[in-house]
C-alpha positions as CSV (number, residue, x, y, z in Angstrom):
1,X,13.4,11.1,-31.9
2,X,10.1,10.4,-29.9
3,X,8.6,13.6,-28.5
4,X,6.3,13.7,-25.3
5,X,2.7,14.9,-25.5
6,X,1.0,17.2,-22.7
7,X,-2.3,16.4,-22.2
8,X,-4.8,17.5,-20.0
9,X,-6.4,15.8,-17.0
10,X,-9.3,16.9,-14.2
11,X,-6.3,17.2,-12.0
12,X,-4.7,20.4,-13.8
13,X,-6.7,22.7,-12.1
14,X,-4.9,21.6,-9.1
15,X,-1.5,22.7,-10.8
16,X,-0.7,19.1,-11.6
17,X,0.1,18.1,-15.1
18,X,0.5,15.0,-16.8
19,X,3.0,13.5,-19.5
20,X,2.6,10.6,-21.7
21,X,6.0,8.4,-22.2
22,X,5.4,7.2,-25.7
23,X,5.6,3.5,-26.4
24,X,3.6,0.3,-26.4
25,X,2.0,0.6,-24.3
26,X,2.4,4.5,-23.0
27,X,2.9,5.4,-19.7
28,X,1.6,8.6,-18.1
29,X,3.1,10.0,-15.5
30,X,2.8,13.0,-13.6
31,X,4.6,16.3,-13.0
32,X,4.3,17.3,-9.9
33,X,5.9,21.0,-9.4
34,X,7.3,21.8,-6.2
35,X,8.5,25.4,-4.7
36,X,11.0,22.9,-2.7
37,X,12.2,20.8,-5.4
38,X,16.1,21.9,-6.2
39,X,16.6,19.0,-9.1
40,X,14.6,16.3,-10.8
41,X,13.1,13.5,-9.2
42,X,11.8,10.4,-11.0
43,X,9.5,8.0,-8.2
44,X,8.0,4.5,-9.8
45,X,5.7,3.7,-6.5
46,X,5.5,0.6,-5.5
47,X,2.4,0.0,-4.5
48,X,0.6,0.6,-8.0
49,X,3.0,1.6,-10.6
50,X,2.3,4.8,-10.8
51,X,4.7,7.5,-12.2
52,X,5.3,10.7,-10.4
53,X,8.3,13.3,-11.9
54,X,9.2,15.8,-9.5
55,X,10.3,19.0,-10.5
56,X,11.7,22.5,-9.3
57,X,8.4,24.9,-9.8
58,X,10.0,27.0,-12.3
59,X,12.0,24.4,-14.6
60,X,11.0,24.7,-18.3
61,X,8.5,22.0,-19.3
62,X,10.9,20.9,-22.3
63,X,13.6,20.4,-19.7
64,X,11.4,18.1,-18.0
65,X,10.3,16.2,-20.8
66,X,14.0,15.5,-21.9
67,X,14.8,14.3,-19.0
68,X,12.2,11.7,-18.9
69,X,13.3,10.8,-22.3
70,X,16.2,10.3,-21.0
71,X,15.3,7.9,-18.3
72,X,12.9,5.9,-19.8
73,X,14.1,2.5,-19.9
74,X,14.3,3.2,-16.3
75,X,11.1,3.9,-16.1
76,X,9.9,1.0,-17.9
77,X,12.5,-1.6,-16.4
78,X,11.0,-0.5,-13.0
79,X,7.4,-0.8,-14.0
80,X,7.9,-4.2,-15.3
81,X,9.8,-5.3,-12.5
82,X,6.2,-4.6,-10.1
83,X,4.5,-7.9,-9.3
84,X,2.0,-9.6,-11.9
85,X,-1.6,-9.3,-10.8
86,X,-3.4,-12.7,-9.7
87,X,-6.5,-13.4,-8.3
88,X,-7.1,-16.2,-5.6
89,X,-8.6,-19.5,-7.1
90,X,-9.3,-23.0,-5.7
91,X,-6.2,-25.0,-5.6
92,X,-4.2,-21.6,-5.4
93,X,-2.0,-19.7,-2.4
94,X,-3.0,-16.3,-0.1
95,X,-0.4,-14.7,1.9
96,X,-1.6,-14.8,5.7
97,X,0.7,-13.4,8.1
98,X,3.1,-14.1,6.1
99,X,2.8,-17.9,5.4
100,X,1.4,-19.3,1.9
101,X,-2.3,-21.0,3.0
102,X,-3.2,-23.3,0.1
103,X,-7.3,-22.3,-1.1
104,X,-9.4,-25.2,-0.9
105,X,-12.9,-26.1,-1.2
106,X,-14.7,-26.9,2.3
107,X,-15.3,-30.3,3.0
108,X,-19.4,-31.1,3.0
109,X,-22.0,-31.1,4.7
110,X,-20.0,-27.9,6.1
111,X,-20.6,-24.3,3.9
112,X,-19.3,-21.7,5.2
113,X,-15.5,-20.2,4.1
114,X,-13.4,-20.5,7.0
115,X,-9.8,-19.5,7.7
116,X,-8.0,-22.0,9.1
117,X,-4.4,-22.3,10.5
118,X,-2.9,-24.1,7.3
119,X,-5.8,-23.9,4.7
120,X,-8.1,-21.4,4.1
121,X,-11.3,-23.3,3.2
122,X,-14.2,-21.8,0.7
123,X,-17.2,-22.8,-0.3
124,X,-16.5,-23.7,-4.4
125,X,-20.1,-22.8,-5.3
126,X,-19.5,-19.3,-4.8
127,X,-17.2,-16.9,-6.1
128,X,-13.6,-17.4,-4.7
129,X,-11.9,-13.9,-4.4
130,X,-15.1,-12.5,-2.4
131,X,-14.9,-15.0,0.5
132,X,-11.1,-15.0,0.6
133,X,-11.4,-11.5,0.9
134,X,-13.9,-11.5,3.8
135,X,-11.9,-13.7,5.9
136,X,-8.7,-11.6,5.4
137,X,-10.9,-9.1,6.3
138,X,-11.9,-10.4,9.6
139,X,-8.9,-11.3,10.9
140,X,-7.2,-8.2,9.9
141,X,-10.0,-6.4,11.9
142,X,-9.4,-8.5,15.3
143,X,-5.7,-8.7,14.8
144,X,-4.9,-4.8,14.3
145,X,-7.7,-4.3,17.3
146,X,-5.0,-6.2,19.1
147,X,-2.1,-4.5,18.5
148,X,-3.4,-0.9,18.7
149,X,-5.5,-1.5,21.9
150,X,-1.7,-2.9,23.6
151,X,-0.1,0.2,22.0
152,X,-2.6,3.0,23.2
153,X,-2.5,1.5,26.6
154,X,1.4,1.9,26.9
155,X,1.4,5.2,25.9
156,X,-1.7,6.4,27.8
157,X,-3.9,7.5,24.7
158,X,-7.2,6.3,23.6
159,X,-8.6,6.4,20.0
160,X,-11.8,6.8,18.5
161,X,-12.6,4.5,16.3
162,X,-10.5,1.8,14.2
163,X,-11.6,1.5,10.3
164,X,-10.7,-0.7,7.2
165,X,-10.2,-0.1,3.7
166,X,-8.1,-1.1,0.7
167,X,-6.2,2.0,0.4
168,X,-3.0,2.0,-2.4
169,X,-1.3,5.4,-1.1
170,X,-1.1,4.3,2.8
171,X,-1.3,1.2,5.2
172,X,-2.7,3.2,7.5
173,X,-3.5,7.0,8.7
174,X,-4.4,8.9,11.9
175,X,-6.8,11.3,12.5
176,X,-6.9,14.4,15.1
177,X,-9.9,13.1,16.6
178,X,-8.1,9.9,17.3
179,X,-9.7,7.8,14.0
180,X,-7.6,5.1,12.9
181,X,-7.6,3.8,9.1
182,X,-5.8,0.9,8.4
183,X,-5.4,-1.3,4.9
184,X,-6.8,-4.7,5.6
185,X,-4.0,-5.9,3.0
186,X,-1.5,-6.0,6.3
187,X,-3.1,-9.4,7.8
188,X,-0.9,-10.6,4.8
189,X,2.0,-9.6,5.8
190,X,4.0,-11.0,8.6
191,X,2.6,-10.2,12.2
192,X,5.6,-8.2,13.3
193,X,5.0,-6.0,10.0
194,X,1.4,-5.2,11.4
195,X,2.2,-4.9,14.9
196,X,4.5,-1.9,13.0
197,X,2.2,0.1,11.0
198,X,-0.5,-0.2,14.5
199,X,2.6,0.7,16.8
200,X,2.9,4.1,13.7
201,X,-0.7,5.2,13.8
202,X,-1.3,4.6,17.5
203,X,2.0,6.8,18.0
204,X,0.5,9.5,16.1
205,X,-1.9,9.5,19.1
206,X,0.9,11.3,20.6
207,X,2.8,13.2,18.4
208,X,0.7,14.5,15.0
209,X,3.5,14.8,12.9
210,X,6.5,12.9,11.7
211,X,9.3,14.9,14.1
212,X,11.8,13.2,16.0
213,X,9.7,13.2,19.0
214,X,7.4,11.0,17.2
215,X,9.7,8.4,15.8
216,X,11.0,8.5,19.5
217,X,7.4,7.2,20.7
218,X,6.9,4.2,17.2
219,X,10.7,3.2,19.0
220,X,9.6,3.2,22.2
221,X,6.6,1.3,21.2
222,X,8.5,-0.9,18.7
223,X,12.2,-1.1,19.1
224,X,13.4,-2.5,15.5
225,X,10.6,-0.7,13.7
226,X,12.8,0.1,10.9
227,X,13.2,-3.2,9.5
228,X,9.5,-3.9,10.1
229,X,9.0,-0.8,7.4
230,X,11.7,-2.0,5.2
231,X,10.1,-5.2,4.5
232,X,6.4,-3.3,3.5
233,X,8.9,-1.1,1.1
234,X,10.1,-4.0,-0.4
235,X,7.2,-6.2,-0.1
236,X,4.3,-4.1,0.0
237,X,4.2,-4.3,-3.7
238,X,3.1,-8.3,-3.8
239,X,0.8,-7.6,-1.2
240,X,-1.5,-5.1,-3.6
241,X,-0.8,-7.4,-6.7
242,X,-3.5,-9.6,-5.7
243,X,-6.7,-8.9,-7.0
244,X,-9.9,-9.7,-5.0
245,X,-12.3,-7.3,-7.3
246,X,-13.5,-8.4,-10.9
């Protein structure tokens, strides 16, 4: 019988341990103990794979470790089941809002990358997943300026600043001082899907919580929000398998 093997990581000092699921190749995932926790919770995410076991605070570790012997070829079938990472290359597809733009070198004298409505156009001299990158990043950055300056104007609020990043754990985030974050990744997805997260974060303006009261005002500001969310559940995934860093 294969046995599981507790190792240590920087992150134990924060009361979080780490298992390795033996195999080729192993898997690590990590316990994650919890005063709230009344039985044993196994999470793949699907954003990056990771492996999170959630466990009642004071379970025996041996308990744990059997049951993620148990599940393992659950835990494996779901890990090989997450979207293969590809990078963008000339002659291959990007997601933008939704649709499948073909890549394609510019035609000369012209330079410059350049997002256009059926093609997005990049100059084959330079490295491809860079420019793609920046253009995704652009429209991302007027498009969610869009949505969140409609949505703070119907519910009265105003926010502070609107940032990007490439963030795996969230599409997007709120601050008290009215900051909004948002993963540039969303100009992938389709419109209504970004119009969504904005309509979330902008509601947050609001209420700073996840109540009732604020799901009340991400309805109010987008009626059929819920299957907006379930596609980025079951399609976020594809959006962070494409690699635009070496």
């Amino acid at each position: 019988m294969e046995s599981y093997t507790m190792v240590a990581t920087p992150k134990m000092q924060s009361r979080q341990e780490t298992l390795i699921l033996p195999g080729d190749p192993a898997v690590e995932v990590l316990l994650r103990r919890s005063a709230r926790a009344r039985r044993l919770s196994l999470r793949v995410s699907g954003l990056d794979g990771r492996v999170t076991l959630s466990v009642p605070k004071s379970m025996k570790l041996r308990t744990a470790e059997e049951f993620l012997f148990d599940k393992a070829d659950w835990v494996r079938e779901h890990i090989e089941g997450q979207p293969k990472s590809v990078a963008p290359v000339v002659g291959g597809i990007v997601p933008v809002e939704g649709r499948d733009l073909a890549i394609r070198p510019v035609a000369p004298p012209r330079r410059r990358a350049r997002l256009g409505p059926d093609v997005v156009e990049i100059n084959p001299a330079l490295p491809v997943a860079p420019q793609v990158a920046g253009l995704l990043k652009t429209a991302a950055r007027a498009r969610l300026a869009i949505a969140c300056d409609r949505y703070a104007s119907e519910v009265g609020r105003r926010y502070s600043s609107l940032s990007l990043r490439d963030t795996r754990s969230r599409w997007g985030s709120c601050s008290s001082a009215g900051r909004l974050m948002f993963s540039w990744r969303l100009i992938m997805a389709p419109p209504e899907v970004l119009d969504y997260v904005a309509a979330h974060e902008v509601a947050h303006l609001v209420e700073m919580n996840h109540s009732r009261a604020f799901w009340d005002v991400v309805a109010q500001l987008c009626p059929d929000y819920a299957r907006r969310r379930r596609w980025l559940r079951d399609h976020g995934s594809v959006l962070h398998s494409i690699r635009f860093e070496p």
